[in-house]
C-alpha positions as CSV (number, residue, x, y, z in Angstrom):
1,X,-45.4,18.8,42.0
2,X,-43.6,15.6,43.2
3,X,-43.9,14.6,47.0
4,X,-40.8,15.7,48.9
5,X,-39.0,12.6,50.4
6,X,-39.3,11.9,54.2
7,X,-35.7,12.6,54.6
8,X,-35.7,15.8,53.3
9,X,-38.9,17.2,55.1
10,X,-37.0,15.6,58.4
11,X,-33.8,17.8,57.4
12,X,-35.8,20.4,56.7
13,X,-38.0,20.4,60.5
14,X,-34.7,19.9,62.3
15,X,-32.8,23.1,60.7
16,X,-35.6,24.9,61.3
17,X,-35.4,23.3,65.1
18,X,-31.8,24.8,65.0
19,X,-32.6,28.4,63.5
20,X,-35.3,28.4,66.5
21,X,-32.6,27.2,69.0
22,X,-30.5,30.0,68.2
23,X,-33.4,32.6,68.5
24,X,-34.3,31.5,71.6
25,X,-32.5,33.2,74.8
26,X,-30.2,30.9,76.6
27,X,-31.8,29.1,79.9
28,X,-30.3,30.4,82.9
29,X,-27.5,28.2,85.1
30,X,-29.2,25.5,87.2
31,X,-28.2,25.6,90.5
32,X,-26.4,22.1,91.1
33,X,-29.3,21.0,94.0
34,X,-31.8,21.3,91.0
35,X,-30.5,18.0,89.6
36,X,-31.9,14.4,90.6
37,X,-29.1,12.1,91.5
38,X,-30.9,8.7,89.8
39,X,-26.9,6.7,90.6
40,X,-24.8,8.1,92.9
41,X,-22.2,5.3,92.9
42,X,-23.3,3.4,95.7
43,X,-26.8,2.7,95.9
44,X,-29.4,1.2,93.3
45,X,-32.4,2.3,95.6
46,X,-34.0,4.9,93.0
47,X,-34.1,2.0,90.4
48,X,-36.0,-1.5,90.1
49,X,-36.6,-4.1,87.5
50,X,-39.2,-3.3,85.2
51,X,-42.5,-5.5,85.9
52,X,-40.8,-6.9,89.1
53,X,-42.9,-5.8,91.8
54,X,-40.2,-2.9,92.4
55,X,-37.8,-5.1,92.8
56,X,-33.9,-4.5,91.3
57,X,-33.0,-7.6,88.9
58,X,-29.4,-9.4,90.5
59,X,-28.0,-8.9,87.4
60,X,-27.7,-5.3,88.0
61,X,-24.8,-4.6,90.5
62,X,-22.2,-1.9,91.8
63,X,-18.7,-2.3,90.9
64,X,-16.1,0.4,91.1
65,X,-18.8,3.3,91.5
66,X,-20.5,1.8,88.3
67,X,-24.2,0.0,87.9
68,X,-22.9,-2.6,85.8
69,X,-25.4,-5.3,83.9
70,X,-24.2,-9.2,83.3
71,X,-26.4,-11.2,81.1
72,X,-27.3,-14.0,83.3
73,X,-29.9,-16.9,81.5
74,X,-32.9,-15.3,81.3
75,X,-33.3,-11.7,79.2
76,X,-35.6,-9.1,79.6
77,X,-34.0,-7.8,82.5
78,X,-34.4,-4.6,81.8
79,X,-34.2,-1.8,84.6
80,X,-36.6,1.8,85.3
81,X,-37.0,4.5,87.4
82,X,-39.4,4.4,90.3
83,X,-40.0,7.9,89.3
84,X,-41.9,9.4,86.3
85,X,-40.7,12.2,84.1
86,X,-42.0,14.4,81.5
87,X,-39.8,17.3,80.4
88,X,-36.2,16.9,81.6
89,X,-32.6,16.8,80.9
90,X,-30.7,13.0,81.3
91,X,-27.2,13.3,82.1
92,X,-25.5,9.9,82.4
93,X,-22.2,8.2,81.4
94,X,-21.8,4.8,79.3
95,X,-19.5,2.0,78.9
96,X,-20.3,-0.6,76.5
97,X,-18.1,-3.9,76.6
98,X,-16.9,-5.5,73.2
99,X,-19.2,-6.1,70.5
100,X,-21.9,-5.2,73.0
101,X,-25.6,-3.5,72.7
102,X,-27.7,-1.6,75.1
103,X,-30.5,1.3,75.2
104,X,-31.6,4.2,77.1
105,X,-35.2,4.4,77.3
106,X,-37.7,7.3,78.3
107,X,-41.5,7.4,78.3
108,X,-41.5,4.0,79.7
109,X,-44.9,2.9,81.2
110,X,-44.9,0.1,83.4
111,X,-47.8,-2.3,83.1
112,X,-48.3,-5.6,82.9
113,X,-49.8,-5.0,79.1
114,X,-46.2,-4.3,77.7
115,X,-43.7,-7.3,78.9
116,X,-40.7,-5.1,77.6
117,X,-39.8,-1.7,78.6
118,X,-39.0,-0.8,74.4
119,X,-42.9,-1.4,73.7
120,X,-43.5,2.0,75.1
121,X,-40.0,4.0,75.4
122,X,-38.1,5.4,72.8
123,X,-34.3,4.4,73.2
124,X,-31.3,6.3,72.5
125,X,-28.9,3.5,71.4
126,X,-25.7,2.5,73.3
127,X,-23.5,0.0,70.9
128,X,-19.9,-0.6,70.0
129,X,-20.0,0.8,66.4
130,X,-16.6,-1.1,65.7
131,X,-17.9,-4.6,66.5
132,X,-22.0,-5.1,66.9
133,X,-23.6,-6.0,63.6
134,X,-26.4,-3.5,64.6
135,X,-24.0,-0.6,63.5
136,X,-24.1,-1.8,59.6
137,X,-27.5,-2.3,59.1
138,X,-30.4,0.7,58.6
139,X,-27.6,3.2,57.7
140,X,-26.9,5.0,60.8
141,X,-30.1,4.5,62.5
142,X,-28.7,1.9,65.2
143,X,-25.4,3.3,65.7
144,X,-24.5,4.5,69.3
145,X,-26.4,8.2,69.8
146,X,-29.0,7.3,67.4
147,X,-32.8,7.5,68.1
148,X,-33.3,4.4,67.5
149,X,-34.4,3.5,64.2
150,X,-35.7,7.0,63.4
151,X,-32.9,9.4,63.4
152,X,-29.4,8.9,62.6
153,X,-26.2,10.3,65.0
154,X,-25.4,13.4,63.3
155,X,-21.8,12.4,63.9
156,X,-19.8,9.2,65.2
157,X,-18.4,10.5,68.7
158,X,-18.6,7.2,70.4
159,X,-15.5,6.2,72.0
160,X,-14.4,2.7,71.4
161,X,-15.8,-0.5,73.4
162,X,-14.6,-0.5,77.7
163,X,-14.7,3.5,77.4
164,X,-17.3,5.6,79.2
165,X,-19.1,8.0,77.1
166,X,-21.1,10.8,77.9
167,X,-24.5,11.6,77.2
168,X,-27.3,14.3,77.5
169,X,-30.9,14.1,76.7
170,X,-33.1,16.7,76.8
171,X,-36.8,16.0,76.7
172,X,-39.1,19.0,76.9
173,X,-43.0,18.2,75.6
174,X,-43.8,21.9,76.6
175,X,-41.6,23.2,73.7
176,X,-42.3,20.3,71.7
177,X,-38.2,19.5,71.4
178,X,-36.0,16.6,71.6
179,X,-32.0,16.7,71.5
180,X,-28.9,14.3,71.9
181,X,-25.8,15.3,73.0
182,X,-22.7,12.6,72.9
183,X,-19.0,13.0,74.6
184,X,-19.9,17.0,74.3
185,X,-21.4,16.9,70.7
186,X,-24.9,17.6,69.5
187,X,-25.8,14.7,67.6
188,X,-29.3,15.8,66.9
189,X,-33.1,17.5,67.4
190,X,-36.2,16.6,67.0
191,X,-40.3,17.1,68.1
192,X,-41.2,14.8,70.8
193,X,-44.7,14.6,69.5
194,X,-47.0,15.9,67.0
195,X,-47.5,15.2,63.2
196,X,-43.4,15.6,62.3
197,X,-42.3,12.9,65.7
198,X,-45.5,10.4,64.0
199,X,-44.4,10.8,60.3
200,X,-40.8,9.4,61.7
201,X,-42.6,6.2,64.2
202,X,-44.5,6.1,60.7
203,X,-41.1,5.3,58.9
204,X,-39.9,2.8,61.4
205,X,-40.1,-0.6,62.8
206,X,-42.3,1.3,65.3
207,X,-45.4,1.4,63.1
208,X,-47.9,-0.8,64.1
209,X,-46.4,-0.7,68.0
210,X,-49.9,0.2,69.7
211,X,-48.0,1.8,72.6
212,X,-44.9,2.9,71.6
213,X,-44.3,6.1,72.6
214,X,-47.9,6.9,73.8
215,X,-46.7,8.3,77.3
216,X,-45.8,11.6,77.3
217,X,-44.9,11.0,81.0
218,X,-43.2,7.9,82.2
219,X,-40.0,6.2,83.3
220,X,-36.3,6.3,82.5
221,X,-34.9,2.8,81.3
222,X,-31.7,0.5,80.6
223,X,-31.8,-2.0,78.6
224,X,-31.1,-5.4,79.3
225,X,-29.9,-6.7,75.7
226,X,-27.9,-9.7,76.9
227,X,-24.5,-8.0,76.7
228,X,-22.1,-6.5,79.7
229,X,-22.7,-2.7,79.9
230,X,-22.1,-0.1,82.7
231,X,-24.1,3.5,83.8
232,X,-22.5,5.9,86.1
233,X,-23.4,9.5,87.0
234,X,-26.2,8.8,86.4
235,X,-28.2,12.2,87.7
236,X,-31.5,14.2,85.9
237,X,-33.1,17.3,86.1
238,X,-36.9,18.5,86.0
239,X,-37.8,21.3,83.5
240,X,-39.7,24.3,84.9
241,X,-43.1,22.8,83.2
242,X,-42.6,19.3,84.3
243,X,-46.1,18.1,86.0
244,X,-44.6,15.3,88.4
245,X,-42.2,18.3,89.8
């Protein structure tokens, strides 16, 4: 019998991911005191610069009710929570300038062993599909919504360069499920561990990472990848089975 490709034993988890979805009874409303405000609009105080002594990196500001990065001459200013998270839903808005490139990180652990927050988090990619190179290479896999070098954006929602977008990330290790949701469009699903989320690090530049995405429990993170971007509403909500809640 010939060996089913990757691709189609990936298409074949996630619709069965779906089918299960739509079995499964809806969640009930979360009261709106349930949710984490991580970026309020006026305060960075529930953030600091990843490996610096939780400190917040200067180029992260406030401007106009936005946390906005400017490269400065140094990289690798990348940002975390001072909280950890396990099973949770990300709500957050994005604005990527022209021809620009950032990340959303989760499962980040902090530690002097790993001198970039991307050695250990997963990253849902933020990008200007018109302009950044990124977006023509690998397929899909580096286009803005994609799981970054793993799964492709089930769709291209992303509004143009200087426009905020909005995204949802739900990561729930209990259930063993994973899902992407871009300017009100579900881009994708996926396990969050176990042999099917290994087969796919297997498939990626990921491969030989020794830590990459080893932490079931860790940090939220933005990445510093020397191009103007900007976060806002930035807020996140514990799952019932979460063990830091």
């Amino acid at each position: 019998m010939k060996k089913l490709s990757f691709t189609l034993l990936l298409s074949t988890f996630l619709f069965g991911c779906n089918q299960q979805a739509s079995q499964q009874s809806a969640e009930p409303e979360t009261p709106a005191e349930d949710w984490i405000i991580l970026f309020d609009g006026s305060s960075l105080d529930k953030w600091h610069g990843y490996n610096n002594d939780d400190a917040m990196h200067d180029e992260w500001t406030i401007q106009d009710g936005a946390m906005v990065f400017t490269p400065g001459e140094e990289g690798g200013k990348n940002i975390v929570t001072d909280e950890n998270f396990t099973n949770f839903v990300l709500s957050l808005e994005w604005k990527i300038s022209e021809g620009g490139n950032s990340g959303i990180f989760w499962g980040v652990y902090e530690d002097t062993i790993y001198s970039e927050a991307y050695l250990t988090g997963p990253e849902i990619q933020v990008l200007d599909n018109e302009r950044h190179p990124d977006a023509k290479v690998a397929g899909k896999l580096h286009q803005a919504g994609a799981l970054y070098d793993m799964i492709e954006p089930g769709a291209d929602v992303a509004n143009p360069a200087e426009e905020w977008n909005t995204c949802v990330i739900t990561i729930d290790h209990t259930r063993n499920y994973g899902a992407v949701e871009l300017n009100g469009t579900q881009l994708m699903e996926f396990p969050v561990h176990g042999a099917d989320w290994d087969a796919m690090v297997a498939k990626s530049k990921f491969a030989e990472w020794e830590g990459f995405a080893k932490y079931q429990t860790g940090k939220i993170g933005l990445q510093d990848h020397s191009d103007i971007v900007s976060y806002r509403n930035i807020k996140i909500k514990r799952l019932a089975e979460d063990p830091e809640s």
